[in-house]
N, C-alpha and C positions, 0 to 999 in steps of 0.2 A: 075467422079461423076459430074451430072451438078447441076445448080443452077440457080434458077431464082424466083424472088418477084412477088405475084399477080399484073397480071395488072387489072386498073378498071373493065374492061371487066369481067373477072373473079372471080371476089369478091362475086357478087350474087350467081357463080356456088359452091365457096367455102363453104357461107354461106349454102347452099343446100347439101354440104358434112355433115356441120358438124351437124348441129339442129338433127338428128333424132337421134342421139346419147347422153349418159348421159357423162356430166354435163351440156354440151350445151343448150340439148332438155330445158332445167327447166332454161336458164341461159338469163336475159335481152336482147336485141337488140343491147344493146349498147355493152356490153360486147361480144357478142359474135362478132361484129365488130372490137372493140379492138383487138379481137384476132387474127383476118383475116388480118387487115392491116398492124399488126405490124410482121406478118410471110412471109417466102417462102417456095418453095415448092422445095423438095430436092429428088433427086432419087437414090436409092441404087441397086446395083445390084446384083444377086443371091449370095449369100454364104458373101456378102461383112458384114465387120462390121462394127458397125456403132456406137458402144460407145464401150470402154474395162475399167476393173477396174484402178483405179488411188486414188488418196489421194486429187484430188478439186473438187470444185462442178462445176457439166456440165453448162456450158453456157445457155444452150436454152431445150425448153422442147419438145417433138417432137406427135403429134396427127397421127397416122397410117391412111392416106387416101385410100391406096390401096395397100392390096397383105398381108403379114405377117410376123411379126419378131419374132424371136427367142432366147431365153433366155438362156444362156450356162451358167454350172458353173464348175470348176476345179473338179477333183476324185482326189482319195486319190495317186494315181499313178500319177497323172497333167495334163490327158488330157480331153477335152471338152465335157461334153454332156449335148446332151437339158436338162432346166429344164421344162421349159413354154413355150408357145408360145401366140402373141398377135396379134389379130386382126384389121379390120376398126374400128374405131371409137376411138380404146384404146392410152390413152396416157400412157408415160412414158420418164425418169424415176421420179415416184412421190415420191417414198422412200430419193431419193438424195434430188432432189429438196427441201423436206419439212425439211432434217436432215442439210442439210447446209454440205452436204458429196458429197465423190466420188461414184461412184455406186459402186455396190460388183460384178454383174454379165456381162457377155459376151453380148450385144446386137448384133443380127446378124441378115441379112434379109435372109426371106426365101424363097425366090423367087425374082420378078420385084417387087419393095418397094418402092410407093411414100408416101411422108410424109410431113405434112403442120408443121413447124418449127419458135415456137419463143421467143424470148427472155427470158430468167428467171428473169429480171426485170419485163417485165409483168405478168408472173405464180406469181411473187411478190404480184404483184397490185391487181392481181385477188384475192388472199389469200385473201388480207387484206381490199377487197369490193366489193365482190362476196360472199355471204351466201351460194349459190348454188355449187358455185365452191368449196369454201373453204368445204363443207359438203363432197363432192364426193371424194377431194383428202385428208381428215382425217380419213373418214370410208368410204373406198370406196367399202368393200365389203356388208356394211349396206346401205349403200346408195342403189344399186344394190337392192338390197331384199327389199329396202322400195319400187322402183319402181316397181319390179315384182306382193309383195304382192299386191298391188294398183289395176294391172294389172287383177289381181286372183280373187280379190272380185269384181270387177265392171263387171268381165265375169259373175260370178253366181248372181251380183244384178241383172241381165238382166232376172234370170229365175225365179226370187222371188219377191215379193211383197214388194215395196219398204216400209220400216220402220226403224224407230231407232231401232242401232245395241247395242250387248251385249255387243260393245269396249267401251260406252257410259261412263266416271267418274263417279263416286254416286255423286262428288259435282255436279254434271249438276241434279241429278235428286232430292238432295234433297235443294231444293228452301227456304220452310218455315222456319222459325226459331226454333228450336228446343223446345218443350215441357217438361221439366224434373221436377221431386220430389225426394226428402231427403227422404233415408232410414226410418225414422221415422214418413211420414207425412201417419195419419190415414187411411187405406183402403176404408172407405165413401166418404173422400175427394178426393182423386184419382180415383174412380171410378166417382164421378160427374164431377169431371173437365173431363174425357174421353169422354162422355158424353155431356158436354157441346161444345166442340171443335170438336165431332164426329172424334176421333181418333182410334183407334184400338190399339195403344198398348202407354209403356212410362216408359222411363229410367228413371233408378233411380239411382241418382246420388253421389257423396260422397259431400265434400267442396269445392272441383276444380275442380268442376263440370263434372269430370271424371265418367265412368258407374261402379258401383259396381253389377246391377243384370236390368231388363226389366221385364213389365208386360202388356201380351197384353189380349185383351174380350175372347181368347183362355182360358185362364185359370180361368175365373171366375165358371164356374160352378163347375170344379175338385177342387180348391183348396178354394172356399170360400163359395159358396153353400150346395154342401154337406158334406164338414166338417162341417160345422154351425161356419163357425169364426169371430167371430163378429167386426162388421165394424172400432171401434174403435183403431183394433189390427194394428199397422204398415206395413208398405206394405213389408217390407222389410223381414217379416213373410212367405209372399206368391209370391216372385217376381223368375222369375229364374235369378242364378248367380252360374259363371258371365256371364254377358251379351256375346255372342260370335260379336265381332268388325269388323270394318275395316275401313281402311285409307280413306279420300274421293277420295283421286287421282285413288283407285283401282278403277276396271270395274264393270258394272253391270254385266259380265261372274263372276268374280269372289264372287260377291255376290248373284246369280244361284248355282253354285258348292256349294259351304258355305251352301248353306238353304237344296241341294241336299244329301248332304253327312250326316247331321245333324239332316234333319225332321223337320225343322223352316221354322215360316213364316215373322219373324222382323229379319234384321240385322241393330245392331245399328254402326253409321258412326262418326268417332272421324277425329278431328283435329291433324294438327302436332304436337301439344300440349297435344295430349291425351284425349282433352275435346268432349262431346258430340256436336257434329253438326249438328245431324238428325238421322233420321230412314228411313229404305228401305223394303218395304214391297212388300210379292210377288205380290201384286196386283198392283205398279206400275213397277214391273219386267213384268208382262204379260203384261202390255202395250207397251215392246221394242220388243215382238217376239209374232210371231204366235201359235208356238210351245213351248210350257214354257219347261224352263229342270225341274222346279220345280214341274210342274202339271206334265211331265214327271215321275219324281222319286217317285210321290206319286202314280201314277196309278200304276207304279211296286210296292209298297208298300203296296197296296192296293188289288192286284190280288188273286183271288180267285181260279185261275185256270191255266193248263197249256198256252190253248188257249187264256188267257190274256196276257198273257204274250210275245206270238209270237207276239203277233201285238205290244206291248208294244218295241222290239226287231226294228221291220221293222220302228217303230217311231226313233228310235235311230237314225239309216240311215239316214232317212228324216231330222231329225233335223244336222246333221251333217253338211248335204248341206247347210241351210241356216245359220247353225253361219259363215260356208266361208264367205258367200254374205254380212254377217254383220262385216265382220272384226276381228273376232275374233282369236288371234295367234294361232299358231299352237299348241306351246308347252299346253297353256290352254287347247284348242279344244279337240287333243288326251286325257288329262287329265279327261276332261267331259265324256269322251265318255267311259274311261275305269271304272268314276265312275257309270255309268248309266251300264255299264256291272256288275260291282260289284253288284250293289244292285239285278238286275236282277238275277244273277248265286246266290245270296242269297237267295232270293224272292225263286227261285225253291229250295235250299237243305233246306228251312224251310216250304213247302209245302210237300218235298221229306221224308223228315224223319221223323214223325210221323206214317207213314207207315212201319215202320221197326223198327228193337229189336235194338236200342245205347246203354242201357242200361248198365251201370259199365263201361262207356268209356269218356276216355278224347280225343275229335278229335278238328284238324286242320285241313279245305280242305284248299289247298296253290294254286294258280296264278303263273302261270309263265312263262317265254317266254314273249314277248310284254304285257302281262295284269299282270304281276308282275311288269313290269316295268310301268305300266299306261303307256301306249305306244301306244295303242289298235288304230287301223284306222277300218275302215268298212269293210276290207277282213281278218279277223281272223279265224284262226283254235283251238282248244282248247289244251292247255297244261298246267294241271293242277294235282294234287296230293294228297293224304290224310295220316295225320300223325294222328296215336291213340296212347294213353296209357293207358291201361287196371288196374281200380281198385287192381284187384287181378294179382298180378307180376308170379303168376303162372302158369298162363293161357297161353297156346302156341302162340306163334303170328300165327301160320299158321290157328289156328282154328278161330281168332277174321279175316284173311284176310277173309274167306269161309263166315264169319257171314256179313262182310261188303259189299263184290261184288255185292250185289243186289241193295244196296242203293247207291253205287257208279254207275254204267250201268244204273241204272233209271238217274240221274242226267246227266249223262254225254248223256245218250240219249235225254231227254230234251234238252238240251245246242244244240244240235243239229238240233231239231225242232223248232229253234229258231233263227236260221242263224249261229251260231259257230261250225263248221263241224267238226269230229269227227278227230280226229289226226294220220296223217297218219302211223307214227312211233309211235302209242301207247302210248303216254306220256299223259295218263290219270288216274285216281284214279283206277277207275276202271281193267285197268291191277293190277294185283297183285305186279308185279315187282315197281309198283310206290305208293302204298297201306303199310305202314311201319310204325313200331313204331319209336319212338323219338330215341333209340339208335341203331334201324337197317338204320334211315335215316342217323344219326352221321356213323355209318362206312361206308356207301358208299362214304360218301362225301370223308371222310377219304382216302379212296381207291384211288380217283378221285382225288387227291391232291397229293398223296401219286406214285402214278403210275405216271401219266403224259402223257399215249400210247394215240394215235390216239383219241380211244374210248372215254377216258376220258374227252381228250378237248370238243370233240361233246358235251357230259355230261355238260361239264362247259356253255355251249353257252346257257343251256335252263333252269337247273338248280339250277343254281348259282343265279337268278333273281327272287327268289321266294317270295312271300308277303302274309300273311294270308287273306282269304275272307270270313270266316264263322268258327265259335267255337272258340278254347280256342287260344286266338291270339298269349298267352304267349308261347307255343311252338315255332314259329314261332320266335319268338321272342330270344328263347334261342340258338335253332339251329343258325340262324342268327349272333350270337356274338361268337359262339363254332367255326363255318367256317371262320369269319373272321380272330379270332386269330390263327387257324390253318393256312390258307393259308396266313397271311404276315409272318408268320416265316418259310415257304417255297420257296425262290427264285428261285428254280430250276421249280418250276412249273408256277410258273409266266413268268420266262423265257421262260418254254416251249409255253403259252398260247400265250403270245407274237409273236412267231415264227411263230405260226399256224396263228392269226388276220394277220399277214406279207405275206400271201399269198394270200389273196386276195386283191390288188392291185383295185387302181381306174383305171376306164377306158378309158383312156389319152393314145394317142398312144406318142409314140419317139418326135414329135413336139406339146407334148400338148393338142390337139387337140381331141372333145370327141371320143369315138372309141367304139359302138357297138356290139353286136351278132346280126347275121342274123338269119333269120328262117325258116322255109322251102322255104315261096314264095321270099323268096330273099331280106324281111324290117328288117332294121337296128334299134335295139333297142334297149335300157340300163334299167334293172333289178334297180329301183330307190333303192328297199330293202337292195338285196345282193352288190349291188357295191356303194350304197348309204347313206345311214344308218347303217346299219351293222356294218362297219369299226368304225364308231364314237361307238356305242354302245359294239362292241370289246374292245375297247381302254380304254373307261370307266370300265366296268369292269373291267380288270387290275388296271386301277388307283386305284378304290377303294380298293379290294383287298389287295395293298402292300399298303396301306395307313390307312388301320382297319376302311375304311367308310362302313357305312349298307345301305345306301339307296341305294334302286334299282334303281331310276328312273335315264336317262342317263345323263338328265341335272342336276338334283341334284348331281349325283355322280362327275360328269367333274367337276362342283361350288369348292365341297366341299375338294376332290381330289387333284385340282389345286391348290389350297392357301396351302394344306399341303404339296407340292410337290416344290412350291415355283415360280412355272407357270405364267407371266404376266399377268396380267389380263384383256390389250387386246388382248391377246393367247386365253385366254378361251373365250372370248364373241365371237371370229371368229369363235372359233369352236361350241357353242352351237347357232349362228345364221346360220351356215351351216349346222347344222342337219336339224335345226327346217325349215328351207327351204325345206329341201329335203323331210321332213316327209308331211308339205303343199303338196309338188308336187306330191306326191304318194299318195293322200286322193286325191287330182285333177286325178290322171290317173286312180283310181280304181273310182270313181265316174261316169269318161269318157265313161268306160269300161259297167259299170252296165248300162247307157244311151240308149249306143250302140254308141256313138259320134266316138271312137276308136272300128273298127273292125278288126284291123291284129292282128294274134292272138298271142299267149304269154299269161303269167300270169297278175296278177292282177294287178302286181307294173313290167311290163315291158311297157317301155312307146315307141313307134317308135321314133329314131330320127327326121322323117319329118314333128311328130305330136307339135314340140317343136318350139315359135319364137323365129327371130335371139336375144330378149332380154331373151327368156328361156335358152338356150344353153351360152349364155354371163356367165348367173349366175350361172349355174350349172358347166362350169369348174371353174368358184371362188369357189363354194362348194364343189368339187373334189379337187382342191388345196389345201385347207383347209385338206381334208380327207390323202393326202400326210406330210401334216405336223405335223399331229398326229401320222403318223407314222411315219415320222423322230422321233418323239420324245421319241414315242414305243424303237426304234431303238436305240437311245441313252443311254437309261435307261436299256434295253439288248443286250447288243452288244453283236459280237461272230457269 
């Protein structure tokens, strides 16, 4: 192995190795000099190793300039196989270095390996005044995803018209100093002072100066006009409460969603304290976006027809693209998108059914699949359900399915004409087979917990994720807690589900390294869905499951799961910021796709690898990694 310390000469070529890589790229001039002078450059050759476990901390930290190493770890028998592999630009090992330990794993080149090498006194130095540095090697897989996201939204600010985004704080937007009135100050006085100030709405407050209800010119005609209530009467008569809140640090996405899901146009904004801070009105929400989700949600709310509603659908899409370009997360983003489906697949089954005999029925239509899980991206299929309970307990179910199929088919064909295509495996209300009372839905489920075959797992993957969207939610509701307690007092079916999530594997070849399906014309592609998200949303369910959590959604359930499970808790943020990653990049490749930007063909969420840069494919084997070690974990908890 030779050795040898940059000479002068070579320090600028060094410095040109290292800048286009993270922590470098973001890292002073001076530091990254630091780094360069105080290193050499060290060559390993194929197969050679070049760190092995031990009980002290490695001397020197080593930056991969050229070629690739490989990460070994002992099997249960003792001999060696890849776990990872690591490329140009990556260092390692940061685990030791930051633990004041020996490493745990086999480092090995995988090939001709040069490597710029130095000292752990300065990896020290760096720690402790280096912000950039020290960021990269603490969360180095969040580091990564804040540079991609970055990367992601400045690609779509290019196609959108630059304006403040929906990541925006409320304290950024609410400036003024708060306006508020004591539950008991007279309805004349508060409407004058509104008035005077030309405000539109105003909390009302308790003695620490906390909201107990809001009252904005929306309600003056319903609640004080035509009752005839006279002005004298406290406001606290005609205020609505409680006020629905939020923190100022939340986003103005979060306060879109809130007014969206609710049919408001004030959310009032509290302090850490509790206290009133301001108010956010949709009218300074439409001034961060062109496309309001609020003017959104009311147009679907407002629709008077099918054909409102298409376009109402294709606005969806539209706005999708520009929360990217505004910054807005992922996790949120999908969340909007599956509430603006909600209201929408509402909007229709309460246009739909007035036209049809419900009468003596108690129904649930249920979501489920990605929009039970509020999950929904812009390429969705519909998988969706209806549960009834007939007044009269004597009435055959098979004559109330015959009574419903009309009003189901309409609906589901609507959903249709609307961009959510019809399901290719039938998992619609409208089949009869998915059309059930409350205690024929309880035995299938039963079945499907109860068996454990093939069949039934499929069953659990679409299923199991199910959420009310329209009628009596409390079905849903009961089901929901009936499933859970069956399935955690069944291990053998958790086990079996486990087994089945354990076959699809991420796609990492033998060194790590991402690893493709080809397609007919011969491009290399990776299904972001099935080998991307899938596995995290596999895993989740399980968790929740033997854990008696109800929430569908993925991240909620990992959250909630994790702490009962006893899971660190930077374990789970790796894994719910390597979904949320993954779910970003698959709303980026089906957006690609709908463009025409991506023409090799595949599915919606099949992305080419050649379409990915070297900093796409960095992050997504961290987010593949990440999907390996939930299933180590799967693996753990069922072994066998």
């Amino acid at each position: 192995m030779s050795k040898s310390s940059p000479a002068p000469t070579v320090v600028s070529g060094l410095k040109q190795a290292l800048v286009p890589h993270a922590p470098f790229s973001g890292m002073t001039a001076i530091d990254v000099e630091r780094v360069v002078r105080a290193s050499r450059i060290r060559y390993f050759a194929p197969g050679e190793a070049i760190l092995t476990p031990s009980d002290t901390r490695p001397d020197h930290c080593y930056v991969i300039k050229q070629g690739a190493v490989r990460g070994e770890r002992a099997s249960p028998d003792g001999t060696l196989r890849a776990a990872w592999e690591l490329g140009a630009g990556e260092m390692f090992p940061l685990g030791a270095l930051l633990a004041g330990r020996g490493v745990t794993s086999h480092y090995r080149a995988g090939g001709d390996v040069f490597c710029l090498v130095f000292p752990a006194s300065v990896f020290d130095q760096l720690i402790a005044g280096s912000a950039v540095f020290q960021d990269f090697c603490t969360r180095r897989l969040a580091h990564l995803l804040d540079l991609s996201r970055a990367k992601i939204q400045a690609e779509y600010a290019a196609t959108v018209t630059e304006q403040r985004g929906l990541s925006t704080p409320l304290n950024a937007i609410t400036r003024n100093a708060p306006v508020t009135v004591a539950p008991e100050t007279p309805i004349g006085d508060a409407l004058k002072r509104m008035e005077e100030l030309r405000i539109g709405s105003l909390p009302v407050v308790d003695g620490e100066s906390k909201p107990v209800g809001i009252f904005t010119r929306q309600d003056v005609i319903g609640r004080i006009v035509l009752p005839a209530v006279p002005l004298s009467a406290p406001i606290s008569s005609v205020m609505s409460s409680p006020a629905l809140t939020l923190h100022g640090e939340s986003t103005a996405g979060d306060a879109a969603l809130l007014m969206a899901r609710h049919g408001i146009r004030h959310v009032v904004v509290t302090s850490a304290e509790g206290q009133v801070a301001g108010v956010v009105s949709e009218r300074d929400l439409f001034g961060l976006q062109r496309l309001s989700v609020r003017e959104l949600s009311s147009a679907i709310r407002r629709a008077a027809d099918l054909g409102s509603l298409v376009q109402s659908a294709a606005d969806v899409r539209a706005l999708s693209h520009a929360l990217v370009a505004q910054g807005v997360a992922s996790g949120q983003l999908t969340r909007m998108i599956a509430s603006l489906n909600d209201q929408l697949a509402s909007r229709i089954l309460d246009l739909v059914a007035p036209k049809h005999d419900l009468s003596g029925l108690a129904l649930c239509w249920l979501g489920m699949g990605s929009e039970g899980r509020s999950e929904q991206t812009i390429a969705t299929d519909q998988d969706n359900g209806l549960i009834f309970v007939p007044n009269d307990e004597a009435l055959p179910p098979e004559t109330i399915r015959e009574r419903l199929e009309p009003f189901a088919r309409e609906v589901n064909e609507a959903l249709d004409r609307c961009g959510y295509p019809l399901c290719k495996g039938g998992v619609m209300a409208m089949n009869p087979r998915w059309c059930l009372s409350l205690d024929e839905w309880r035995v299938a489920f039963w079945q499907w917990i109860d068996r454990g075959d093939p069949q039934s797992l499929l069953a659990s993957a679409i299923f199991f994720d199910f959420r009310s969207l329209w009628g009596e939610e409390g079905l849903a509701v009961q089901l929901r807690a009936d499933i859970a307690a069956r399935a955690q007092g069944n291990p053998r079916f958790l086990k079996q589900m486990s087994d089945n999530a354990l076959t699809n594997r991420p796609p990492l070849n033998w060194f790590g390294e991402l690893s493709g399906q080809e397609d007919a014309a011969g491009v290399e592609g990776i299904d972001l869905k099935m080998s991307g998200s899938v596995p995290f949303v596999d895993a989740a369910r399980i968790f929740a499951l033997a854990c008696g959590v109800t929430a569908t959604n993925t991240v909620d359930r990992l959250e909630a799961a994790g702490v009962r499970k006893g899971v660190p808790a930077d374990e789970i943020r790796s894994w719910v910021a390597a979904f949320e990653h993954v779910q970003l990049l698959r709303l980026r490749t089906q957006h690609r796709r709908a463009s025409g930007d991506i023409t090799a063909s595949g599915a919606a969420n099949v992305v080419p690898l050649s379409d990915l840069s070297a900093l796409d494919r960095r992050i997504l084997k961290e987010a593949l990694r990440q999907v390996r070690a939930i299933q180590q974990r799967l693996e753990m908890d069922y072994p066998g």
